[in-house]
KEKEKE-344184 format. One line per field, with one value per residue (C-alpha): residue number from 0; residue in one letter; chain; x, y, z negated. Coordinates in Angstrom, 1 decimal. Example, Ala and Ser with C-alpha at 12.3 -4.5 7.8 and 13.67 -1.06 7.14 Angstrom:
! KEKEKE-344184
n	[0, 1]
res	[a, s]
chain	[A, A]
x	[12.3, 13.7]
y	[-4.5, -1.1]
z	[-7.8, -7.1]
***
This chain:
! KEKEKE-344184
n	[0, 1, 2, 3, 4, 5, 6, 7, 8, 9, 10, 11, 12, 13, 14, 15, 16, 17, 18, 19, 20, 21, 22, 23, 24, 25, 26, 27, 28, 29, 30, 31, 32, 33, 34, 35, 36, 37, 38, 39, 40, 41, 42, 43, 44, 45, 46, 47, 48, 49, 50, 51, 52, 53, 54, 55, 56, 57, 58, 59, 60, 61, 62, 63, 64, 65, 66, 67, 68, 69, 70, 71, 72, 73, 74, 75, 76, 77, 78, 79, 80, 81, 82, 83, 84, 85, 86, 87, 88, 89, 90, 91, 92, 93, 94, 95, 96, 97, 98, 99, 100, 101, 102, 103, 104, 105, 106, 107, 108, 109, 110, 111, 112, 113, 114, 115, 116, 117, 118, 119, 120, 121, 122, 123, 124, 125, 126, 127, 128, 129, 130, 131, 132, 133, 134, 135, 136, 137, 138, 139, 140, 141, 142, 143, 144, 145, 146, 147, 148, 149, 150, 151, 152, 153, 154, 155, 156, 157, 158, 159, 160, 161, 162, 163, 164, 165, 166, 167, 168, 169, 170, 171, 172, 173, 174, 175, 176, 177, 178, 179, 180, 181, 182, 183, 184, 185, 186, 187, 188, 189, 190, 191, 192, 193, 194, 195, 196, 197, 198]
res	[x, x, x, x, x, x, x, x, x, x, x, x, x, x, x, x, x, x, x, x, x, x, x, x, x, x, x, x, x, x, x, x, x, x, x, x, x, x, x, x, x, x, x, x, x, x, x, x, x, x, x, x, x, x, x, x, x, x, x, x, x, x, x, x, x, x, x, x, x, x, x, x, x, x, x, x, x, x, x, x, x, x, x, x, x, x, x, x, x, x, x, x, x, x, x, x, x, x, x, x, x, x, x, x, x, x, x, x, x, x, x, x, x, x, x, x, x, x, x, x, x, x, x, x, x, x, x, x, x, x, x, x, x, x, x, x, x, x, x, x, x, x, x, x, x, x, x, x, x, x, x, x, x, x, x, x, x, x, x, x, x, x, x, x, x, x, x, x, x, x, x, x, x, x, x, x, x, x, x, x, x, x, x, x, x, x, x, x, x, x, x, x, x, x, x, x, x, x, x]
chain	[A, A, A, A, A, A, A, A, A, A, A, A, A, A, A, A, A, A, A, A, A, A, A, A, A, A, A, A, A, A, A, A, A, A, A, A, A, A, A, A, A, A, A, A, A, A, A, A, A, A, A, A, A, A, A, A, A, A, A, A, A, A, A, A, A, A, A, A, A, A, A, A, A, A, A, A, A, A, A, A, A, A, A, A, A, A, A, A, A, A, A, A, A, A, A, A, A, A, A, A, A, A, A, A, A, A, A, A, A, A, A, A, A, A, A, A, A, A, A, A, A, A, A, A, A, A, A, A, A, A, A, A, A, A, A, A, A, A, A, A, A, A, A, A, A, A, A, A, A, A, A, A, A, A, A, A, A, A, A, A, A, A, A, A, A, A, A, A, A, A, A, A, A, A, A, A, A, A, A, A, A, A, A, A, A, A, A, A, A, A, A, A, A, A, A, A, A, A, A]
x	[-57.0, -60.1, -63.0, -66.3, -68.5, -67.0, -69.4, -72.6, -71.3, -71.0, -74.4, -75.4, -73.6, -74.6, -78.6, -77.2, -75.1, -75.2, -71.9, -70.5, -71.9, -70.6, -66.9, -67.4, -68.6, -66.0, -63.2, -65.6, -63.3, -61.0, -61.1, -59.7, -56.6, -54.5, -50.6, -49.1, -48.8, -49.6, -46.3, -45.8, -49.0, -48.0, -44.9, -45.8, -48.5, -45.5, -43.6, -46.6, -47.5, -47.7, -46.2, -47.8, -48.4, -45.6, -43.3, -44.2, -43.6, -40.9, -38.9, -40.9, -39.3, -35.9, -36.3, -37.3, -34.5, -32.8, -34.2, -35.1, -37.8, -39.6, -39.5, -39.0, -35.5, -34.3, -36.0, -34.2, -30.8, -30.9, -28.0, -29.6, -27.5, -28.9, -32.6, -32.1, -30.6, -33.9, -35.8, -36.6, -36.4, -35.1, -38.6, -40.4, -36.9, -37.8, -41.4, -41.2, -38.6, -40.4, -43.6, -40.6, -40.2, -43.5, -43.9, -40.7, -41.0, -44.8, -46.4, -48.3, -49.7, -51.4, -53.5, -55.1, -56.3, -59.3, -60.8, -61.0, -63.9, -63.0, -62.4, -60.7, -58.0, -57.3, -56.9, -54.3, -52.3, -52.0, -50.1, -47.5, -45.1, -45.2, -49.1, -51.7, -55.5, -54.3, -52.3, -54.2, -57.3, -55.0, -54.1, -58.0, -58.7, -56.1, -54.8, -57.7, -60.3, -62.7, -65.4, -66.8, -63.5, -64.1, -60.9, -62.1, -58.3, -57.3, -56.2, -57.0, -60.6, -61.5, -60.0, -62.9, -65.6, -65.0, -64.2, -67.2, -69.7, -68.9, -69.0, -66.8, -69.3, -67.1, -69.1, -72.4, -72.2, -70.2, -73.2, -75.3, -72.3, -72.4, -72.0, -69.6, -67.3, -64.4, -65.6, -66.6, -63.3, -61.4, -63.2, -63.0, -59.3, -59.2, -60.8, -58.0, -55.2, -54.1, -52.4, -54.0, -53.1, -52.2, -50.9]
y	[29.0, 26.7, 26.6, 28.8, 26.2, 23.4, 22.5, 23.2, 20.6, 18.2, 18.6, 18.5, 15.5, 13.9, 13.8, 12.5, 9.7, 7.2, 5.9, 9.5, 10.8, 7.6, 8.6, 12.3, 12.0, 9.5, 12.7, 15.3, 18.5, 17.3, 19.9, 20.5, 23.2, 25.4, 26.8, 27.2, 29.9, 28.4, 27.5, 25.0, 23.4, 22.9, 21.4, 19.4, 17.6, 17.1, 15.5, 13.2, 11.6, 8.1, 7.5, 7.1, 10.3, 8.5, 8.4, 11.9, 13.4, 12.4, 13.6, 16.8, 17.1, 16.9, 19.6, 21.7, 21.6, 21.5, 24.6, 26.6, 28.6, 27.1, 29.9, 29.8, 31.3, 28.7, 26.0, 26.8, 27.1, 24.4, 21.4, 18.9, 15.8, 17.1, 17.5, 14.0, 12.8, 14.5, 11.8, 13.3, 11.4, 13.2, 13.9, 15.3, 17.7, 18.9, 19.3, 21.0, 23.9, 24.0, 25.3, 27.5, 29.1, 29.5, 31.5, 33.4, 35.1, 35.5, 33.4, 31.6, 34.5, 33.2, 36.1, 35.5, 32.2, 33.2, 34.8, 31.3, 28.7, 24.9, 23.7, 26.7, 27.3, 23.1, 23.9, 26.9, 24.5, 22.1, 24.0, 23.7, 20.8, 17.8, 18.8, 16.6, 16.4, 15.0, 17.6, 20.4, 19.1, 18.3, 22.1, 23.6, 21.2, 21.7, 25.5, 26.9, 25.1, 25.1, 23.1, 21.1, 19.4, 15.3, 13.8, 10.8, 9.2, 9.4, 5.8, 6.8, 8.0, 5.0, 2.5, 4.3, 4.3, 0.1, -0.1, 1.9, 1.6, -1.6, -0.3, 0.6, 3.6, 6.3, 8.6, 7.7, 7.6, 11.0, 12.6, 12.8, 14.5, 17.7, 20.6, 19.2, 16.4, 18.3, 18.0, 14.0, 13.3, 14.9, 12.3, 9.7, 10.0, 10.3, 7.1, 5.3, 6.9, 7.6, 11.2, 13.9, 14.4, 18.0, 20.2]
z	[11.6, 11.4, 13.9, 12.8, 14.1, 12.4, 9.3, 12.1, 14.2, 11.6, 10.3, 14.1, 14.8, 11.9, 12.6, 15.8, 15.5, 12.2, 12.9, 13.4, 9.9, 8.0, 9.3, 9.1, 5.0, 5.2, 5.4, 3.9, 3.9, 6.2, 9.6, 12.4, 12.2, 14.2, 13.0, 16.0, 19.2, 22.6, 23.3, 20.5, 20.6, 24.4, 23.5, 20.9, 23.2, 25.6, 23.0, 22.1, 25.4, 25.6, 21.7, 18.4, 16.3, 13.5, 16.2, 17.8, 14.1, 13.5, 16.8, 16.2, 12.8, 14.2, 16.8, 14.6, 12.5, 16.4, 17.6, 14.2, 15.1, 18.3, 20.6, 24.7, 24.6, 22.2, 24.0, 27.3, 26.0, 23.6, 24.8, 26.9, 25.0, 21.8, 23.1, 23.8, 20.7, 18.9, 20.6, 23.9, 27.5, 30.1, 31.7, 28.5, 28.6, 32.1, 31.2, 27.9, 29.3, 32.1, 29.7, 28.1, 31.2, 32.6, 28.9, 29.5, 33.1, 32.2, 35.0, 32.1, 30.0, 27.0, 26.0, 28.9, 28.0, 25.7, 28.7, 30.6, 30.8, 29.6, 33.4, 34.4, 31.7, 32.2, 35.9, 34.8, 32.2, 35.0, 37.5, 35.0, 35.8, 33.2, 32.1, 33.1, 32.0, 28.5, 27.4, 29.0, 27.0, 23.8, 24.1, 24.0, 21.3, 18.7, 19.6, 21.4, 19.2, 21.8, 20.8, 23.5, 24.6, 25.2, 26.7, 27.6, 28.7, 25.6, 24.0, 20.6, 21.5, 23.4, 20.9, 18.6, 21.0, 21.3, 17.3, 16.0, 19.0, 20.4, 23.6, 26.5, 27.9, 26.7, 28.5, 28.2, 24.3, 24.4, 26.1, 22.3, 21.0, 23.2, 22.5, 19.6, 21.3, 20.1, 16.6, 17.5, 18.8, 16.3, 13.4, 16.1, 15.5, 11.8, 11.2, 13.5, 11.2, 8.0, 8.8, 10.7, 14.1, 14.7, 17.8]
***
């Protein structure tokens, strides 16, 4: 699924911002996607805090061949000792079945989801132990594709803003991105590495 709004943004933010429009006809074609349900983009934010998206692909790769399909009932009764030789530390294992269950005794219902402001759905995703801020925005931008998402924690985001900008006023130089700082964030990322980043 890609985002409606995606090629109006980029014309937006392209009037906008000269050093945005030289990396977004840098990746011309190149757009945000989502593949997965709610519960694997969830996961697979869990399994990318705090390490590099090489590293975070590859231990995704080997739970998937783990797990098989990546659903909450294999997730809870998958063999702690082989959730950890996939790559996972013992606190990304609590966290991710903790998502798993929150999913599977419906106290986290993501059709629900759609019907939630930005703030409001991050506030929801954080009651869940082991998701923070990061994750929760992670989630709206690459499974919700809500478009106005700027997560300003983010490593990869600020190592941009200082590259590009030369400037440590993440927020301040955000500001002439809304209402696209999904859309600026996403390219901000692209031009740091060579494979898309994906949820």
């Amino acid at each position: 699924m890609q985002p409606a709004y995606w090629n109006k943004a980029c014309e937006y933010l392209s009037e906008k911002d000269n050093i945005l429009s030289e990396i977004i006809s840098e990746y011309d074609g190149e757009l945000l996607e989502s593949k997965s349900d709610a519960l694997h983009s969830l996961a697979r934010a869990i399994v990318g805090q705090q390490i590099s998206v090489k590293a975070s692909q590859a231990i995704w790769n080997r739970l998937e061949v783990l797990l098989g399909r990546f659903t909450a009932d294999n997730i809870l009764s998958a063999d702690e000792d082989n959730l950890r030789e996939a790559g996972l530390s013992r606190p990304k294992i609590k966290y991710i079945r903790s998502i798993a269950e929150h999913f599977h005794d419906g106290s986290v219902n993501p059709e629900q989801f759609p019907n939630l402001k930005d703030e409001d759905l991050i506030i929801t995703l954080c009651k869940i132990k082991g998701i923070g801020r990061w994750t929760a925005e992670m989630f709206l931008i690459f499974h919700e594709q809500r478009p106005d998402i700027f997560p300003i924690d983010d490593l990869g985001i600020r190592k941009a803003i200082k590259l590009h900008y030369n400037s440590e006023e993440y927020s301040l130089i955000s500001e002439q991105w809304k209402p696209y700082r999904t859309v600026a964030s996403w390219y901000l990322w692209r031009s740091l590495d060579p494979e898309v980043v994906t949820y």
